[in-house]
VMD Tcl script that builds the backbone (N, CA, C; Angstrom):
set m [mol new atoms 273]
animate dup $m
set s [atomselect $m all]
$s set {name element resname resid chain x y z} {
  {N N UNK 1 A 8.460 -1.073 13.737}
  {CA C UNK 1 A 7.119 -1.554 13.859}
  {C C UNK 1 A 7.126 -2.996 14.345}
  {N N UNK 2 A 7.573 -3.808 13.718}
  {CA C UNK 2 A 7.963 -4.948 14.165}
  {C C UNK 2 A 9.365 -5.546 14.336}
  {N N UNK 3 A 9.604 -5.842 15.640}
  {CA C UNK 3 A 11.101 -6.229 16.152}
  {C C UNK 3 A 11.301 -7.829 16.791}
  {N N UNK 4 A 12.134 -8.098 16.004}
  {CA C UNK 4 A 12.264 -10.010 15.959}
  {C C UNK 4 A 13.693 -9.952 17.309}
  {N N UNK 5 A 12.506 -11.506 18.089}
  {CA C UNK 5 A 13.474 -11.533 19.127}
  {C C UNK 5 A 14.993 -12.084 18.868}
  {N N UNK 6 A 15.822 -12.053 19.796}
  {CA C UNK 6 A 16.905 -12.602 19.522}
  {C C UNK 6 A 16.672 -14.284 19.654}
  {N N UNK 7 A 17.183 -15.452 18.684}
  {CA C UNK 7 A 17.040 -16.376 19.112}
  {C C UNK 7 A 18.055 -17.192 19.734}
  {N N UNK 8 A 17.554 -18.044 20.839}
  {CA C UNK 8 A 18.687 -18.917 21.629}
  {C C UNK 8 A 19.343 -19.853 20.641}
  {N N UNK 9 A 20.734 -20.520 21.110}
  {CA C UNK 9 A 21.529 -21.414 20.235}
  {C C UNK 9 A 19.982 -22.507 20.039}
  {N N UNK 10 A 20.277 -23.465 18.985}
  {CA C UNK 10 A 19.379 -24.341 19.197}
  {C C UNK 10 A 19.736 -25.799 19.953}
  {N N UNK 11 A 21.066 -25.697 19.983}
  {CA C UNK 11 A 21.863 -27.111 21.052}
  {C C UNK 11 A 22.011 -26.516 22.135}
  {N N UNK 12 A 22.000 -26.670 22.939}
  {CA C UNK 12 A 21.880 -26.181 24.643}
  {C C UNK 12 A 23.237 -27.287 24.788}
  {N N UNK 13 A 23.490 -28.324 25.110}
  {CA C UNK 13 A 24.184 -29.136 24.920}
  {C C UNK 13 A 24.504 -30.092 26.228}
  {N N UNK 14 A 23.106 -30.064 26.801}
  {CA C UNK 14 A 22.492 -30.329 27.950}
  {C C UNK 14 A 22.404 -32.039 28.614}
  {N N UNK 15 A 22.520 -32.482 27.397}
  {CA C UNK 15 A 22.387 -34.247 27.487}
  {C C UNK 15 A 20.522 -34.265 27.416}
  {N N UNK 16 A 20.704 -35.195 28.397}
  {CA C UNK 16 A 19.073 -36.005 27.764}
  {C C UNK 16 A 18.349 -35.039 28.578}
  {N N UNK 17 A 18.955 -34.594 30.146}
  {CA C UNK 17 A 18.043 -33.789 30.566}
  {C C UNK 17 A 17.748 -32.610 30.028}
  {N N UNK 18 A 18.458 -32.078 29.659}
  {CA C UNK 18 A 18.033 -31.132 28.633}
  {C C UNK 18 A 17.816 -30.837 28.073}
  {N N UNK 19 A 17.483 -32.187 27.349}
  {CA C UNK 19 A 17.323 -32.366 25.421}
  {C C UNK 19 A 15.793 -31.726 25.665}
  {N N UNK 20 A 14.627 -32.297 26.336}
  {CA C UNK 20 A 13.129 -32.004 26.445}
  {C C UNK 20 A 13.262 -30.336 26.660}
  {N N UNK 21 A 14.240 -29.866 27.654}
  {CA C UNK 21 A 13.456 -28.884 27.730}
  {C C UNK 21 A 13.981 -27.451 26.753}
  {N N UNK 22 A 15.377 -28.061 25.618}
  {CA C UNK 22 A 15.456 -27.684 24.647}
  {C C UNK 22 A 14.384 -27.770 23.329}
  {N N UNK 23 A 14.352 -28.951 23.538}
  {CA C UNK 23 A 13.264 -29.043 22.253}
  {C C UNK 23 A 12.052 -28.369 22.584}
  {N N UNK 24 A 11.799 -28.049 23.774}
  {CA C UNK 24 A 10.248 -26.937 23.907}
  {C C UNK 24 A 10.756 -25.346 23.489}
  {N N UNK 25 A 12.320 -25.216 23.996}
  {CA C UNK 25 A 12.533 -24.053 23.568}
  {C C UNK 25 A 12.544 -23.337 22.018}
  {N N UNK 26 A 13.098 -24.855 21.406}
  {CA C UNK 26 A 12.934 -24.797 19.913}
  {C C UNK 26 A 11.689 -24.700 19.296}
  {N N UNK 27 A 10.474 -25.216 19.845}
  {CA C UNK 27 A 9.637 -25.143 19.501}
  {C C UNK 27 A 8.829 -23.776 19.789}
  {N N UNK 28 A 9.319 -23.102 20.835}
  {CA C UNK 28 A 8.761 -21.888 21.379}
  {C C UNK 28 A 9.118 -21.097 20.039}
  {N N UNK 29 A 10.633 -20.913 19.736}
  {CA C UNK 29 A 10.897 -20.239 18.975}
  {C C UNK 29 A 10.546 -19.926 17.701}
  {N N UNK 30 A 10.248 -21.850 16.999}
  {CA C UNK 30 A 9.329 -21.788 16.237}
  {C C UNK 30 A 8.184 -20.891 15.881}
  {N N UNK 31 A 7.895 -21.125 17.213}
  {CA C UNK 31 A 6.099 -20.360 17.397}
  {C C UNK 31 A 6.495 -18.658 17.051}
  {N N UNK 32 A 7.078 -18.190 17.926}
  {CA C UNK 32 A 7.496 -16.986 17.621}
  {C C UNK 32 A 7.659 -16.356 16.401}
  {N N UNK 33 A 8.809 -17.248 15.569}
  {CA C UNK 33 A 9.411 -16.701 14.137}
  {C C UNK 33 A 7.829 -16.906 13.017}
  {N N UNK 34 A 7.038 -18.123 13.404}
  {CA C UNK 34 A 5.917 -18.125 13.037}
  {C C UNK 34 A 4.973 -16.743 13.006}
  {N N UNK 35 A 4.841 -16.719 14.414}
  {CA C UNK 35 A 4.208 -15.393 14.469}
  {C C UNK 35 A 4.866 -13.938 13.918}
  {N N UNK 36 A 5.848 -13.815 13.864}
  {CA C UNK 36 A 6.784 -12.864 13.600}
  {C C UNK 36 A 6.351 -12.284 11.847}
  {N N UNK 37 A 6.512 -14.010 11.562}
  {CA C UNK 37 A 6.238 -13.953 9.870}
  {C C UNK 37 A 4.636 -13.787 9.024}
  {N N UNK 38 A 4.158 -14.203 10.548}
  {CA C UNK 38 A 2.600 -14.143 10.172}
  {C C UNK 38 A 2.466 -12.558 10.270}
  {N N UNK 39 A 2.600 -11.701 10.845}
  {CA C UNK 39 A 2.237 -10.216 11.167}
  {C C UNK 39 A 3.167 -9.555 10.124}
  {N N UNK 40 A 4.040 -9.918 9.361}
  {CA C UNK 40 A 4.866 -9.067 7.972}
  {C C UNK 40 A 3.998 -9.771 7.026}
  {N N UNK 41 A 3.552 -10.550 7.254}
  {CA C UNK 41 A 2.893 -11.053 5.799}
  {C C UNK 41 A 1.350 -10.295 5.858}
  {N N UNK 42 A 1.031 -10.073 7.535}
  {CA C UNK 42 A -0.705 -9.512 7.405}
  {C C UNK 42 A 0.001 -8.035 6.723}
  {N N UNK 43 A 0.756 -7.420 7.402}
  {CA C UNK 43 A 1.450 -5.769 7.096}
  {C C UNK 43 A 0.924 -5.959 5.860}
  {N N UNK 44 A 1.950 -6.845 4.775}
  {CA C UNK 44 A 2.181 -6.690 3.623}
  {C C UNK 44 A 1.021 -6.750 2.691}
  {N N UNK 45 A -0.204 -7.453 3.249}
  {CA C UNK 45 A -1.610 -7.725 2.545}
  {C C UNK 45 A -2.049 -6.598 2.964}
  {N N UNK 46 A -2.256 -6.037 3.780}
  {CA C UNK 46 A -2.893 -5.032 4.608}
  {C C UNK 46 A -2.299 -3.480 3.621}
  {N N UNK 47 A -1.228 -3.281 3.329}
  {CA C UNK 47 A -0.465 -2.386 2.648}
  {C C UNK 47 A -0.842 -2.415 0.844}
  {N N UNK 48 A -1.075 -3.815 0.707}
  {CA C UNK 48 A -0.949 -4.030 -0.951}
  {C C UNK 48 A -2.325 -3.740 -1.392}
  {N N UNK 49 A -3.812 -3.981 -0.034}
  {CA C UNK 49 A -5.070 -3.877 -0.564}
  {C C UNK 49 A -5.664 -2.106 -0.153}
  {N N UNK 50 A -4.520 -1.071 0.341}
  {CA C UNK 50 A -4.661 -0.053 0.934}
  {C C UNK 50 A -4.255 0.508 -0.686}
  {N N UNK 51 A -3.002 0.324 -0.952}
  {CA C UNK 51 A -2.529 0.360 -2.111}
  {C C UNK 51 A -3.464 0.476 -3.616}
  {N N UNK 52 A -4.456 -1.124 -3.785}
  {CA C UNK 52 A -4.957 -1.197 -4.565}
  {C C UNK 52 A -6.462 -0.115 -4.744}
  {N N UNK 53 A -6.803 -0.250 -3.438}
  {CA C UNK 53 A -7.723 0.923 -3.225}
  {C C UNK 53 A -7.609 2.251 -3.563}
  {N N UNK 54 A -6.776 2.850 -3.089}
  {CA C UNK 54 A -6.570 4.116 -3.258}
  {C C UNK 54 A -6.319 4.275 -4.656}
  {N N UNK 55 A -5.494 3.435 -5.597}
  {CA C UNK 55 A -5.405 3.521 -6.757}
  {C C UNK 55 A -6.439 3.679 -7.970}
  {N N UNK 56 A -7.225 2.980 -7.133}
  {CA C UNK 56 A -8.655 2.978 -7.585}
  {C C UNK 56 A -9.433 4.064 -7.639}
  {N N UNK 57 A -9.404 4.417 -6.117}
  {CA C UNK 57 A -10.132 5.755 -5.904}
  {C C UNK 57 A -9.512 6.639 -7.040}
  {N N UNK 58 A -8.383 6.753 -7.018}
  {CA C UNK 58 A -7.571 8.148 -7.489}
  {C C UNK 58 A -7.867 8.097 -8.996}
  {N N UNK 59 A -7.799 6.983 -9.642}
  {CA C UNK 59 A -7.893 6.739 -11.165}
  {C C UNK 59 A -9.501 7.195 -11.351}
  {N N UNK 60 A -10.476 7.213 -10.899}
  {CA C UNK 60 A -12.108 7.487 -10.694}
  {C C UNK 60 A -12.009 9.085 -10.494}
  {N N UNK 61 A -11.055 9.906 -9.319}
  {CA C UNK 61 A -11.202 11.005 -9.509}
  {C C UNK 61 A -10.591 11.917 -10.594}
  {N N UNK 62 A -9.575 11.285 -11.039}
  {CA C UNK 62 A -8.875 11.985 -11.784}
  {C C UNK 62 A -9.889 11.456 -13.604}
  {N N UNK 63 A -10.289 10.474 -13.822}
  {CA C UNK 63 A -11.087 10.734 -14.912}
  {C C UNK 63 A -11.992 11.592 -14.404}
  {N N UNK 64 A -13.163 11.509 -13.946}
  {CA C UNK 64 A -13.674 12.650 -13.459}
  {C C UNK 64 A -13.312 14.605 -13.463}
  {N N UNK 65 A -12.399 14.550 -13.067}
  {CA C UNK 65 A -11.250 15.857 -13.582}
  {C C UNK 65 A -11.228 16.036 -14.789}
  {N N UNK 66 A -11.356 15.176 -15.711}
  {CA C UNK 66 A -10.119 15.458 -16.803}
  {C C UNK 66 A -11.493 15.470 -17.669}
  {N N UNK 67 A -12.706 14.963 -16.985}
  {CA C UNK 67 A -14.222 15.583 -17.719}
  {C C UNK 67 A -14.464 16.570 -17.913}
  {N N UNK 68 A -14.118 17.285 -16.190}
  {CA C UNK 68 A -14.610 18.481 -16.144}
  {C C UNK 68 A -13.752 19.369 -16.609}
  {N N UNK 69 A -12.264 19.154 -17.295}
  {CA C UNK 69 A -11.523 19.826 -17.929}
  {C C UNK 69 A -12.155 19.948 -19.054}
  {N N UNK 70 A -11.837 18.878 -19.512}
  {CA C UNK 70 A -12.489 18.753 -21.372}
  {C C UNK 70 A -13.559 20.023 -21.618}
  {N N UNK 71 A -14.550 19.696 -20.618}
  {CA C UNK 71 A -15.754 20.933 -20.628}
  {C C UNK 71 A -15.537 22.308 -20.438}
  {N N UNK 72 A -14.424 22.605 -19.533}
  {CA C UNK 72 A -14.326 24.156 -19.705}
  {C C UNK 72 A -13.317 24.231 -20.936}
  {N N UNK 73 A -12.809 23.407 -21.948}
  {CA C UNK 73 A -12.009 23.530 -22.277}
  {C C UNK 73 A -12.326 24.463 -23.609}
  {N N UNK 74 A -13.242 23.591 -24.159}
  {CA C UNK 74 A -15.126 23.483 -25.079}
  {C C UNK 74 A -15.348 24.692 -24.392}
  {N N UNK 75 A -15.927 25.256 -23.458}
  {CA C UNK 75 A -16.606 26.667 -23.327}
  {C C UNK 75 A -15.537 27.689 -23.474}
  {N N UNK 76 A -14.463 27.699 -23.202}
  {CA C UNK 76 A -13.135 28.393 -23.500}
  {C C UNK 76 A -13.050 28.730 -24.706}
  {N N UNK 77 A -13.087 27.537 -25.608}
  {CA C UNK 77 A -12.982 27.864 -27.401}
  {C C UNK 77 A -14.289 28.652 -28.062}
  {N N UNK 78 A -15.389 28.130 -27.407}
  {CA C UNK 78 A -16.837 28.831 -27.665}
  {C C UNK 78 A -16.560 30.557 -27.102}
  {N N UNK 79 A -16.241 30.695 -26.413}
  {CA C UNK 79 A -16.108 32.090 -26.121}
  {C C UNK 79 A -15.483 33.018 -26.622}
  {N N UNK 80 A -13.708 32.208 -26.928}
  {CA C UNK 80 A -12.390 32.866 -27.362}
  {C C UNK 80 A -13.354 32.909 -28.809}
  {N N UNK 81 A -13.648 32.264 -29.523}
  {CA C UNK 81 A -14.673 32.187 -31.042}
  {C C UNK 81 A -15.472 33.306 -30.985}
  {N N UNK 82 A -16.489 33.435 -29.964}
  {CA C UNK 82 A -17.502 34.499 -30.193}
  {C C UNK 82 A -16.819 36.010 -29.907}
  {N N UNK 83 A -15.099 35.770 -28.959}
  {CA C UNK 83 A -14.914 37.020 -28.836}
  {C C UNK 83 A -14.316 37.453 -30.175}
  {N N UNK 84 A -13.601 36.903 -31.171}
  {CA C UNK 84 A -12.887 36.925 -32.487}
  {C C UNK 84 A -13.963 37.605 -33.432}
  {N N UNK 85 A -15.098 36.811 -33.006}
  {CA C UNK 85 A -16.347 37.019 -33.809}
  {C C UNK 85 A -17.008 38.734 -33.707}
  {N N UNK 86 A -16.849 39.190 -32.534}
  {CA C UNK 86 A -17.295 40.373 -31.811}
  {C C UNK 86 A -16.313 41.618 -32.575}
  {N N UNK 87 A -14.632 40.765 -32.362}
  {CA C UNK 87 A -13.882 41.803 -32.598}
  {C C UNK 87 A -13.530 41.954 -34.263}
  {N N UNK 88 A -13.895 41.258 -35.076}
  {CA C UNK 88 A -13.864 41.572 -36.497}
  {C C UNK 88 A -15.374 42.065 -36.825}
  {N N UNK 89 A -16.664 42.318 -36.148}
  {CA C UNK 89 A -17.553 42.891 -36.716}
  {C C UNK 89 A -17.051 44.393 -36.274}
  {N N UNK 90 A -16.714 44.389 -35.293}
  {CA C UNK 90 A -16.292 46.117 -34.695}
  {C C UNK 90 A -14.953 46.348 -35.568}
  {N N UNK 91 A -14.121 45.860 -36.502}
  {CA C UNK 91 A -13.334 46.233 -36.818}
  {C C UNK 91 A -13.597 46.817 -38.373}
}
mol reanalyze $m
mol bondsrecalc $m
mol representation Tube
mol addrep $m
């Protein structure tokens, strides 16, 4: 997803003329590893609030579930009761 460039030495070893147009390169690179680190760090916010969400959602549906369990659970015993009830008057 994301692929970091290779970076140049940072001494070129150029003397003075080259010192300027090293130090822009260094600074390019800067910029780069900057950016590089800025887009793993958005990923990583971007991932952690996808994360927190869904967790959310899921904890909301699943109480929800476990309502509508409880309730057939209650009409289950009401029934299995009235059938006990049915089968010792016929007995």
């Amino acid at each position: 997803m994301f692929k970091k460039k290779e970076a140049a030495p940072a001494f070129s070893g150029l003397g003075a003329a080259g010192g300027a147009a090293g130090g822009a390169n260094a600074i390019q690179r800067d910029w780069e590893e900057r950016e590089f680190g800025g887009s793993i760090q958005l990923g990583v916010t971007q991932l952690a609030a996808f994360l927190n969400e869904f967790e959310s959602a899921t904890r909301s549906k699943l109480a929800a579930l476990n309502g509508k369990l409880t309730r057939v659970e209650r009409r289950m015993q009401v029934i299995e009761a009235t059938l006990r009830s049915v089968d010792q008057e016929d007995a």
